[in-house]
N, C-alpha and C positions, 0 to 999 in steps of 0.2 A: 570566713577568710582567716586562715592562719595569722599566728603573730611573724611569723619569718616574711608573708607575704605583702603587710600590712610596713611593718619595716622597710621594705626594700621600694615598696611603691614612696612612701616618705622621703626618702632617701634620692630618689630617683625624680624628684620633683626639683628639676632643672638649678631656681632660684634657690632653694631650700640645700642644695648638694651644693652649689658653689658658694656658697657662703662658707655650709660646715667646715669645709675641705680648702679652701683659698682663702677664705677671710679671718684668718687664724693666724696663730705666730708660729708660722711651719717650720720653719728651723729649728724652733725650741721642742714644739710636738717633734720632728723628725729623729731630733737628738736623744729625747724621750723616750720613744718607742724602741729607738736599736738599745735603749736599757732594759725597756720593759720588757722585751720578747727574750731577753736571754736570761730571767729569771729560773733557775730548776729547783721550784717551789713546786709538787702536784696539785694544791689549790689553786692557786695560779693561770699554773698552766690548763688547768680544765675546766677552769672560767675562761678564758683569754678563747682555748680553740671551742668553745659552744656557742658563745659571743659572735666570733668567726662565723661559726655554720650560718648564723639569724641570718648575716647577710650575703652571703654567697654561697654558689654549688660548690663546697668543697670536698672534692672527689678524691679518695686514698686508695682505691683500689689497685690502681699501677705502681703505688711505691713501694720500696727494696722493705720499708719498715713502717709500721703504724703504729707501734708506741715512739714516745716523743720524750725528753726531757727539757722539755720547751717550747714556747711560740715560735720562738728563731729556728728552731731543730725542725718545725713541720712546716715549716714558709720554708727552709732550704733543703725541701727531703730531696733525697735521690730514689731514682725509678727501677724497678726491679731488671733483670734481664729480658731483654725484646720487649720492654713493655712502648719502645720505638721505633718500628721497620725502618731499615736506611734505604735512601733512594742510591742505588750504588752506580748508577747511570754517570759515564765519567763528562758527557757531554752538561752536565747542569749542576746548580749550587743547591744546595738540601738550605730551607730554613732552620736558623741557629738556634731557636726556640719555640719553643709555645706560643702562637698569640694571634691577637684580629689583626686581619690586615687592614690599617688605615688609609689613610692615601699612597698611590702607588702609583707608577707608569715612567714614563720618560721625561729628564730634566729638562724645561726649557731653558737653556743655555745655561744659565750659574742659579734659576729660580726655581723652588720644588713647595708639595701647596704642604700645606699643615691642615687644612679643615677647608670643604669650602669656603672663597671665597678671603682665607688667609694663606699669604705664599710668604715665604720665607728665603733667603737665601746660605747660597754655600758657604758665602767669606763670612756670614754673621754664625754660622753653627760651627765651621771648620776653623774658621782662624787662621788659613793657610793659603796664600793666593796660590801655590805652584799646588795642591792637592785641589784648588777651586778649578783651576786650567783643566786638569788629568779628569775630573768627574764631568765637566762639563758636555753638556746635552747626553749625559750615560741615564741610569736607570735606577732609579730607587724602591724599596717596598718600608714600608713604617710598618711595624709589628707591636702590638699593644700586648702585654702583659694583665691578665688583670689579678687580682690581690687570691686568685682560688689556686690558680694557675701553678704548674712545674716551673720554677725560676732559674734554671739555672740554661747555660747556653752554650753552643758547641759550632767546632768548625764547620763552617759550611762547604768544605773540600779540603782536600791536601795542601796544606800550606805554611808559611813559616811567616810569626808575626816576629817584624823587623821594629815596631814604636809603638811607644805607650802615649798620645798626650792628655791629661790630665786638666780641664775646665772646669776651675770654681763657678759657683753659679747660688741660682736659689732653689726651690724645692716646690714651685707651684704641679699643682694637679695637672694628669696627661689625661684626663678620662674626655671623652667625647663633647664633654660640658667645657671644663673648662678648652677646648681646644679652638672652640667657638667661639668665646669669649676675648681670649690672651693672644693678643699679637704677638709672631717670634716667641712660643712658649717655650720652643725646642731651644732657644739661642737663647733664653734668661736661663734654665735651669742647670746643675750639675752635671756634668758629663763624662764621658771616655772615649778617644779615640782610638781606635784599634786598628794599624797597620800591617795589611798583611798581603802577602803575595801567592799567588798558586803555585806550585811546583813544576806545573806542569802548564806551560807559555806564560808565565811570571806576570799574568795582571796582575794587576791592585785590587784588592778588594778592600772598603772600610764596613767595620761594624764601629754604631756608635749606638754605645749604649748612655741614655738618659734616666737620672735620678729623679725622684718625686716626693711629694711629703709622706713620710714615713718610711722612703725607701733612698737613702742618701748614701746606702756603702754597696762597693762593688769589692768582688774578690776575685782575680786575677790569676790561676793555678802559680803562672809563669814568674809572679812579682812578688815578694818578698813584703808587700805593704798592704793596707787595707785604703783603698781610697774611698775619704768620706769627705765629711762636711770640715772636718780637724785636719784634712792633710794639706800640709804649708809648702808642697816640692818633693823634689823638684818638678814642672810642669812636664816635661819632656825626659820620658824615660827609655833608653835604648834597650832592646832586649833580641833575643835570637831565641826563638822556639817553633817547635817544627811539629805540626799534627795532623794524622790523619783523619778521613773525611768526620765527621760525627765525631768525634775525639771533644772532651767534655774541656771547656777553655778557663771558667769559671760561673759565678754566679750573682745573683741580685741581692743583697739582704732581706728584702723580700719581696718584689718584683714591682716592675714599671713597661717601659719603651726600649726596644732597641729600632735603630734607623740600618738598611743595609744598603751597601752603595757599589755599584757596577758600572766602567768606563760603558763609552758607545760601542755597540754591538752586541751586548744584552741584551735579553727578553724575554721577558714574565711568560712565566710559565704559564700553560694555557688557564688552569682552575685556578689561579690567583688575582683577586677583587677583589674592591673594598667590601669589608662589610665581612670575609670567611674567616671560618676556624681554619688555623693551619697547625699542626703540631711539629716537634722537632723530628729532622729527617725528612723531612715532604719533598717534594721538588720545589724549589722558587724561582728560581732566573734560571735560564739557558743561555752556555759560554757560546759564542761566537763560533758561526762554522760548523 
């Protein structure tokens, strides 16, 4: 048995993972790491990504570049050209990133699950009763990020984001462990809500993206700010940006969850389940009609 394999089976030992990773002082690790990873030291830095490989498939083959001047530089690479087919089908939303799909389907009425067995609701993740009305009984897909993964993420159609809201929080683990464990994971942690509309029959769509320990900054192309674990406001930021389909929006510091969210008359696209790889540009949800 390899040492990569021997790691990862350890690692992967239910009790033993949630401990590491939630029984810890995740804010101050979180805060930590977004110093540690932007060190452009080359010992460092090739200690820090061989470390990386022990525990995961970290796969560089599709990125624009493979030398790094940093942790933070190869956790937010960009991807070469076409190394993403777009689904150009104007009838359906393309997923905005990389990731597993966790639980998915249709809202029952304002309730959506988190993990078997834990449901969750809209006003406690949204914060917004007239955005809890508008999604009510629509469709959602949770997409998991995990730490090998392309982080960064992109329009899922033509559209123009009208708001930013901005939800302090904490920084507990999204991995399939803790998910089981933490009630309302999605509704304690760090958040972004991202308001946006089609261009084309003006739904609503939200992406929200969820921070986690060691991944507590998002970066915004459109915002002028870095929203992290230090950003004090304002919560509610107005904005007008306009992109097309696959159009890159921002990124993870170095990756987690995003939730994606579609009024009634949505639906998942046939090949999306719990449980698949989906990459960015795939097909996810199909609009209405």
């Amino acid at each position: 048995m390899t040492v990569r394999n021997l790691l990862s089976r350890l690692v992967l030992q239910e009790d033993l993972n949630f401990l590491l990773t939630n029984r810890v002082p995740r804010q101050f690790l979180t805060r930590f790491m977004g110093w540690f990873s932007q060190i452009e030291q080359p010992q460092v830095r090739d200690f820090s990504i061989a470390l990386w490989k022990l525990f995961a498939d970290l796969d560089l083959s599709d990125a624009r570049q493979t030398h790094f001047r940093s942790l933070h530089e190869c956790f937010t690479r960009q991807l070469r050209e076409g190394a993403r087919p777009l689904d150009n089908d104007p009838g359906v939303l393309v997923s905005p990133c990389d990731g597993i799909v966790g639980a998915c389907g249709t809202i029952a009425g304002t309730q959506l699950i988190q993990a078997k067995g834990f449901p969750y609701s809209l006003l406690d993740l949204l914060h917004d009763p007239a955005l809890v009305e508008y999604y009510r009984d629509g469709t959602y897909v949770t997409l998991r990020l995990t730490s090998s993964m392309y982080h960064r993420f992109h329009a899922p159609h033509e559209c123009r984001v009208e708001q930013v809201t901005y939800i302090s929080g904490d920084t507990w683990n999204v991995n399939p462990i803790a998910l089981k464990r933490v009630e309302k994971l999605f509704c304690k942690n760090e958040r972004a809500l991202i308001e946006t509309s089609l261009i084309a029959g003006g739904q609503r769509i939200a992406l929200v993206p969820v921070a986690a320990i060691l991944v507590a900054s998002i970066r915004l192309h459109f915002l002028d700010v870095l929203l992290h674990l230090r950003y004090r406001g304002p919560n509610l930021i107005p904005c007008a940006a306009n992109f097309i389909k696959g159009e890159e929006m921002g990124w993870f510091q170095h990756g987690s969850t995003i939730i994606v969210f579609a009024p009634r008359g949505f639906t998942l696209c046939g090949q999306i389940a719990e449980g698949r790889l989906i990459k960015m540009g795939q097909a996810l949800l199909r609009l209405p009609g």
